[in-house]
C-alpha positions in Angstrom: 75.7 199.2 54.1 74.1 201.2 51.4 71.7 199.2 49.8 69.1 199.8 46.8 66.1 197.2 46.1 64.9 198.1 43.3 60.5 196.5 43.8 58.5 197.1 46.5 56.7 193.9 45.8 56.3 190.7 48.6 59.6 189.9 48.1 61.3 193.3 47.6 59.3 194.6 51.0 60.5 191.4 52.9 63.9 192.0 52.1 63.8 195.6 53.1 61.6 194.8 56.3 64.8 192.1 57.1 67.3 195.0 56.3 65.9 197.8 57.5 65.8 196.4 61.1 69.6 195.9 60.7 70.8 199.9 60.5 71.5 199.2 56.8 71.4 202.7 54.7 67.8 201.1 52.7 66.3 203.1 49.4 63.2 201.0 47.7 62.1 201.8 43.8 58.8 201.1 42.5 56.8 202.4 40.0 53.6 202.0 42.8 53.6 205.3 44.6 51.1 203.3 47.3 53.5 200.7 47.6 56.0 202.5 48.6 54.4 205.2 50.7 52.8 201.9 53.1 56.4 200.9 53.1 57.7 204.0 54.2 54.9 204.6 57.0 56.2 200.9 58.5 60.1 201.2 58.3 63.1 203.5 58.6 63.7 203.8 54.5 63.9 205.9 51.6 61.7 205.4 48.4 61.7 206.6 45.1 59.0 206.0 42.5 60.2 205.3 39.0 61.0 203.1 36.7 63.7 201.0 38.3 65.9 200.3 35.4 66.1 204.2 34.0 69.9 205.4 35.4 67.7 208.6 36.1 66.1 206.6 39.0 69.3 204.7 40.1 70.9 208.0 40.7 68.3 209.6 42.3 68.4 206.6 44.5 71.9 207.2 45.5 73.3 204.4 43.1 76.8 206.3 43.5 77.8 204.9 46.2 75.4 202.3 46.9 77.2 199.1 48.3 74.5 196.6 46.8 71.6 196.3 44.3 69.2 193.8 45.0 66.9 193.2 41.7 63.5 192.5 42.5 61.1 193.1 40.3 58.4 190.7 38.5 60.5 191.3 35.3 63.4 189.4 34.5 64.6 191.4 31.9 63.8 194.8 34.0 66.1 193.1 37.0 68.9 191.8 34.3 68.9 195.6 32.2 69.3 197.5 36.1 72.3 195.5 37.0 73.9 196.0 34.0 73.0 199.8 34.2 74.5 199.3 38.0 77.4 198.0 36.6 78.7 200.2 33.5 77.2 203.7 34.5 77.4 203.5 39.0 80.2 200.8 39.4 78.2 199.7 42.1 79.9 196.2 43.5 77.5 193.9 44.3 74.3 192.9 42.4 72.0 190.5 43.1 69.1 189.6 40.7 66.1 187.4 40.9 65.5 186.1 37.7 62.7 183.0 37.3 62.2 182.0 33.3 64.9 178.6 33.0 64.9 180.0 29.4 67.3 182.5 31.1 68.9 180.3 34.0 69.8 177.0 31.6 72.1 179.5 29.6 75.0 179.9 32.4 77.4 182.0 29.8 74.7 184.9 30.0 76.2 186.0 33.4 79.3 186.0 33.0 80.9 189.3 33.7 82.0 190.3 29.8 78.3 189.6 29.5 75.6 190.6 32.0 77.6 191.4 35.3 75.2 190.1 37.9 77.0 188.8 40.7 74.1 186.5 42.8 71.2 185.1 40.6 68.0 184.2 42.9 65.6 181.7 41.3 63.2 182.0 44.3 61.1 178.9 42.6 64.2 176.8 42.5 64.7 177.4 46.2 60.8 176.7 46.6 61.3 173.5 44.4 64.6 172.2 46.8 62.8 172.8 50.4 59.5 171.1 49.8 61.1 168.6 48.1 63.3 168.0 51.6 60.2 168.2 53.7 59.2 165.0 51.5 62.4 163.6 52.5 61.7 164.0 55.9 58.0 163.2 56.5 57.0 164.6 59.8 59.8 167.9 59.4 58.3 171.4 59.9 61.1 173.1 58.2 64.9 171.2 57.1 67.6 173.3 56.2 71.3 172.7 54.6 74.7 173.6 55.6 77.7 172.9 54.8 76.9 171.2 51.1 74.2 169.5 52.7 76.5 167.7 55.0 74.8 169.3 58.2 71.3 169.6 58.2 69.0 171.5 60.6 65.2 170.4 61.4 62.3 171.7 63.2 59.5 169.4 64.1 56.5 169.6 66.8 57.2 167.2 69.6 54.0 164.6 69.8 52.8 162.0 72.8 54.9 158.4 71.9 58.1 160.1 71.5 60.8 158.6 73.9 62.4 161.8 74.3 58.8 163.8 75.2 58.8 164.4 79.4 62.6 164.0 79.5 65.5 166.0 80.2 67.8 166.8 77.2 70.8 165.7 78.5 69.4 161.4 78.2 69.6 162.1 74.2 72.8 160.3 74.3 71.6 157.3 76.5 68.5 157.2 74.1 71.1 157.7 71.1 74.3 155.6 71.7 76.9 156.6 68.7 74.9 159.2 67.2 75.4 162.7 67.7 73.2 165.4 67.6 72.1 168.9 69.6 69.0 170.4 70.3 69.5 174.3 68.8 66.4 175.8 70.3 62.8 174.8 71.7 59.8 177.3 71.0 57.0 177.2 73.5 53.3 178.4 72.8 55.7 180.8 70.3 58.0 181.6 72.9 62.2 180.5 72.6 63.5 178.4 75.1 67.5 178.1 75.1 68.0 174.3 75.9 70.4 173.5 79.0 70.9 169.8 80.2 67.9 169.5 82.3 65.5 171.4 79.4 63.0 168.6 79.3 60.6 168.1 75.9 56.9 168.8 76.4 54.5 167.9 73.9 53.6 170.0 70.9 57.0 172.0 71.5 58.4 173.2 68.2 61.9 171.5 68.0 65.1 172.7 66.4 67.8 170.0 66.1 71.1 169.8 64.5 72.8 166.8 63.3 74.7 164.5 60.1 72.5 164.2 57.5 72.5 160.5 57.6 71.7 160.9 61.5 68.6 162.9 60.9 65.6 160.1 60.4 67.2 158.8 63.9 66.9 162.1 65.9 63.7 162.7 64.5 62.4 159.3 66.0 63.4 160.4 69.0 60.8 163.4 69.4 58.0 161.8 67.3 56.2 158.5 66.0 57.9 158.1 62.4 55.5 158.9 59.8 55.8 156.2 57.1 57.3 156.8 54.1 55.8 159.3 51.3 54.8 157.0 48.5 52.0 159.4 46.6 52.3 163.0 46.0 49.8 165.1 44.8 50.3 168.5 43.2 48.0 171.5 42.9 49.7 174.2 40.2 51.5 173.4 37.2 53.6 176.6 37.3 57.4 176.7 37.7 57.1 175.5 40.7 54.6 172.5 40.4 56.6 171.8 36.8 59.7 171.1 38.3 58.3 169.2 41.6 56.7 166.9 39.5 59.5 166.8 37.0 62.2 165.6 40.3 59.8 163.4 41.9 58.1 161.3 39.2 60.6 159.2 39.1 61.1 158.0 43.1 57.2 159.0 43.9 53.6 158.2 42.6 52.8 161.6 41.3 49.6 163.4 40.2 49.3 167.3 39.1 46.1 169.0 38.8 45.8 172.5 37.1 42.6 173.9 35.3 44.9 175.4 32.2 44.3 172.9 29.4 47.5 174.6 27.9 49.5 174.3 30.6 48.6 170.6 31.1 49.2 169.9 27.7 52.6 171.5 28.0 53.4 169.4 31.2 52.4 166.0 30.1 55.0 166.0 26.9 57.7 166.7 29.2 57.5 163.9 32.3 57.5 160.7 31.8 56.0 158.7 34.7 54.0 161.5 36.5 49.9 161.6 35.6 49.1 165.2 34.7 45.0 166.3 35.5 42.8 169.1 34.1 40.6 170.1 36.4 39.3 172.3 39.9 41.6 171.4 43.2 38.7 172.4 45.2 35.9 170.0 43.9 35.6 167.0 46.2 34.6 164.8 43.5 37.8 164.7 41.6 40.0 164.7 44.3 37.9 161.8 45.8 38.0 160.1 42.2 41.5 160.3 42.5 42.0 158.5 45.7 42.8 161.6 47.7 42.5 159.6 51.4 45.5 157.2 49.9 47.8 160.4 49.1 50.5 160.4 51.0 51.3 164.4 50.0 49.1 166.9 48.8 50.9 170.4 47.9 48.8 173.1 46.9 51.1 175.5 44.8 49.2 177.8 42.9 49.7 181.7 42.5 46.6 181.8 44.5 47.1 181.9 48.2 43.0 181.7 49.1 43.3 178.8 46.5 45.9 176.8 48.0 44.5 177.3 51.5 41.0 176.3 50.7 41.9 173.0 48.2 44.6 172.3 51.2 42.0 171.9 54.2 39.6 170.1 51.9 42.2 167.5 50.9 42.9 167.1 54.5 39.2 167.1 55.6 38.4 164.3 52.6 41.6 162.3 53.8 45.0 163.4 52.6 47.5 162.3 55.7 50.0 165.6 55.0 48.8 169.0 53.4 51.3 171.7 52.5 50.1 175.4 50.9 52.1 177.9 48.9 51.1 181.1 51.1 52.2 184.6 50.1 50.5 186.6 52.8 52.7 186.6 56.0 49.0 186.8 58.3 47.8 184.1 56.0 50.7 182.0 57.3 50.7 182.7 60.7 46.6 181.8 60.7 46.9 178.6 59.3 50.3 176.9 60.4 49.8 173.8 62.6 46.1 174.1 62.4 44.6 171.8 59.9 47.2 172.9 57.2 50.1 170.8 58.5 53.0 173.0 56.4 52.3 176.9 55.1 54.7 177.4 52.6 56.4 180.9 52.7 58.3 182.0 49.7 59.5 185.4 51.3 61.3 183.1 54.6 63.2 180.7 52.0 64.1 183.2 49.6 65.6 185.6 52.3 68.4 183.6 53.3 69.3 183.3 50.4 70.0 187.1 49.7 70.5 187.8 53.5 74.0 185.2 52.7 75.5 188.2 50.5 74.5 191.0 53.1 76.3 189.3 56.4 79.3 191.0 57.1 82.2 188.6 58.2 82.3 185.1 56.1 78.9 183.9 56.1 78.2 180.6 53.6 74.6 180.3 54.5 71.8 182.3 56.5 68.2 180.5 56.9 65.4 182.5 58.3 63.1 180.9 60.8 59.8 180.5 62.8 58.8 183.7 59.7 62.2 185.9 60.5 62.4 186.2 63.7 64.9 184.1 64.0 67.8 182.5 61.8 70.4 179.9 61.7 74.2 181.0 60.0 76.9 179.2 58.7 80.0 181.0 59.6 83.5 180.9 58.6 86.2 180.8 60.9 89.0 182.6 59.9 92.9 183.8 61.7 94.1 182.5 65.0 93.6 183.2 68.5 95.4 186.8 68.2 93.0 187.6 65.9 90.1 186.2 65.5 87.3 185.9 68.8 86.3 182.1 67.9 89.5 180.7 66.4 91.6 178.4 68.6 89.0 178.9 71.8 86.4 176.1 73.3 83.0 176.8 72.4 83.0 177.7 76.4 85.4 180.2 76.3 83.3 182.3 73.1 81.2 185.4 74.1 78.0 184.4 72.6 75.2 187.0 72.1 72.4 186.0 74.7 69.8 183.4 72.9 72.9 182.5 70.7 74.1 178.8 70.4 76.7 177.1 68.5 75.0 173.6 67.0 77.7 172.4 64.6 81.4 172.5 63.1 82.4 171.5 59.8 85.9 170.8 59.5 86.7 169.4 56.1 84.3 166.0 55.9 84.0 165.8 59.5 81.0 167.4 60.9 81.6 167.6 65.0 78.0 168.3 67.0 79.9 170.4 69.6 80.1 170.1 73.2 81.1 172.9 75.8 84.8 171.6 75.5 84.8 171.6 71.9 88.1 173.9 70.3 87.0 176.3 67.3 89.7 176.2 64.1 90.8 178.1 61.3 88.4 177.3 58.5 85.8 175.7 60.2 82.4 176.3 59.0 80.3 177.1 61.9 76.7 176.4 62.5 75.0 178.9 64.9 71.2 179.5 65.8 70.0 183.0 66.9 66.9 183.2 68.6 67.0 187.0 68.7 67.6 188.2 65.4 68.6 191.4 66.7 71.9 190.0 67.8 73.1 189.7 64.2 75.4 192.2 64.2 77.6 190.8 67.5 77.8 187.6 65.7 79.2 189.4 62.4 81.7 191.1 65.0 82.5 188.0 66.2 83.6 186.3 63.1 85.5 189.5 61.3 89.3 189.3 61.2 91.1 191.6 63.4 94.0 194.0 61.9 96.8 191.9 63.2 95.5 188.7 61.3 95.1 191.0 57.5 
């Protein structure tokens, strides 16, 4: 696939890093000729430098024939004016645009195609604001991800001492877990994967990746871990988009406190919520977050558009009592330093924001992609399409499917029903099919299996 990304910045380079590994035809534009030229030394890519919204630049990038234009930039109205560029002067097919002010987003009749012909809109804060608030959901989850309309769910969590499934084979989930079905999708150990078989047994501080209902999750999750009690008081660091809408969605079921050191911005804040108690003021001196009862907060999430910031105001929250701390980090060596240490949840905008572009980039019908454990490896939501003539899932038991190596099949979706599969389980037309990869390198034999043979069009 041809594809043009059109800013070179953390998001625009994580998306081409993601691509680029997936012998996709990649061109990067950016106006940073530094940028471009550290991207170029890492991956197989072109670059051009240039303002990404001149159609000089687009067709020196190839926007001919490009497939896809992936809108990245820090300026909304930059990403909006290339796809329409994209649109009336290349005729290129697919544009995707990240665009962040709600000013934009809360008028829906904007993208239409008469108006500006953008087919994907990414709001990477809306997609921050949804997963941490699910992480509150789920006290104790490392990451929880949706599929299926949020009917499935998928959750990762470290396995600690007191869990009655922790020194046990996998296959006594059922006789811990009578009526309630779920599967174990993978195991990392001391970062290494681990497919699960029926005599895998759980040792502690083993990263676990589980698949079940949604209303089955809190039971599962009991299973591997003591249950952390329920978040009452949530305490925010950033009153950005980000902060603004968490505290906005969660005043009204949680105890919530914001602190940011803009008067204006607090001032702003406070005449729009209604419950929540916005604070001026420094996340990092002790004294106010001791004045404001920091060892009785339940929650304390640290997202600034400072990344030293949020780290630093995280591990003294935790050090002065907080039970959970969770920071915003850009840097991907920033979150691999500090995850699991005394930061118990490093944020990574880049790993929730891919999935959501890497959805429109699958070939074969792909509802949902989620990357994982910082890309390396991802969970799909496939649709199942044909019959056994064509198609190499439909009308076969999950047995019977030629999985990629460190490939499993978690979960079906058939209409309402969501079915946690078993070797013996029979794929059908339609069904929306959960799978985790392990290896993301496989990707492309999974796309093969779920694309339509001639016989089915």
């Amino acid at each position: 696939m041809k594809i043009i990304i059109l800013g070179a910045g953390q998001v625009g380079s994580s998306v081409a890093e993601n691509l680029a590994s997936e012998a996709n035809d990649i061109t990067v534009i950016d106006t940073d000729e530094q940028r471009l030229q550290d991207l170029q030394d890492r991956l197989d890519l072109r670059t051009v430098v240039g303002y990404a919204s001149h159609p000089t630049v687009l067709a020196q990038a190839g926007a001919d024939d490009a497939d896809m234009i992936i809108a990245v930039t820090n300026s909304d109205e930059t990403n909006m004016i290339a796809c329409q560029i994209a649109y009336t002067i290349f005729h290129t097919p697919t544009k995707i645009a990240r665009v962040r002010a709600v000013e934009y987003l809360s008028q829906k009749q904007l993208f239409a195609q008469d108006a500006l012909p953008i087919d994907v809109l990414i709001s990477p804060e809306q997609l921050m604001t949804d997963y941490i608030l699910r992480l509150i959901e789920h006290p104790g989850a490392l990451q929880v991800l949706d599929f299926a309309g949020g009917k499935v769910r998928l959750v990762g969590l470290k396995a600690y001492y007191g869990g009655p499934l922790v020194g046990n084979e996998l296959r006594t989930i059922r006789e811990h877990m009578p009526g309630i079905e779920t599967r174990v999708a993978a195991i990392f150990r001391r970062g290494k994967a681990i497919i699960p078989e029926g005599n895998t047994v759980i040792e502690v501080d083993d990263e676990v990746f589980f698949v079940a209902a949604k209303k089955n999750i809190r039971a599962v999750m009991g299973e591997l871990r003591r249950l952390d009690k329920p978040i009452k008081r949530v305490m925010i660091v950033g009153g950005g988009n980000i902060g603004r809408r968490l505290a906005l969605t969660l005043e009204s079921d949680y105890q919530v406190k914001l602190i940011d050191h803009n008067p204006e911005r607090c001032d702003s804040i406070s005449k729009e919520v209604d419950n929540a108690i916005i604070l001026l003021g420094d996340a990092a001196d002790g004294d106010l977050l001791l004045e404001e009862n920091i060892e009785h907060t339940d929650v304390f999430c640290a997202v600034t558009n400072d990344d030293e910031a949020n780290i630093l105001s995280s591990m003294l929250a935790k050090r002065l009592g907080a039970r959970k701390v969770m920071a915003l980090i850009n840097r991907t060596a920033y979150v691999d330093l500090v995850q699991s240490g005394i930061i118990d949840i490093a944020i990574s905008p880049q790993q929730v924001t891919i999935g959501s572009l890497l959805t429109h980039i699958r070939r074969g019908d792909v509802a949902v992609v989620h990357s994982l454990r910082r890309g390396a490896a991802e969970a799909i939501e496939a649709i199942a399409h044909g019959d056994r003539n064509s198609s190499k899932v439909v009308g076969r038991r999950i047995e019977e499917i030629k999985l990629p190596a460190g490939t499993s099949i978690g979960a079906i979706v058939r209409g309402e029903e969501v079915i946690i599969v078993h070797h013996d389980t029979m794929v059908e037309a339609d069904d929306h099919v959960i799978l985790f990869l392990v290896d993301k390198k496989r990707i492309p034999e999974v796309e093969k299996l779920f694309q339509v043979g001639v016989t089915f069009l």
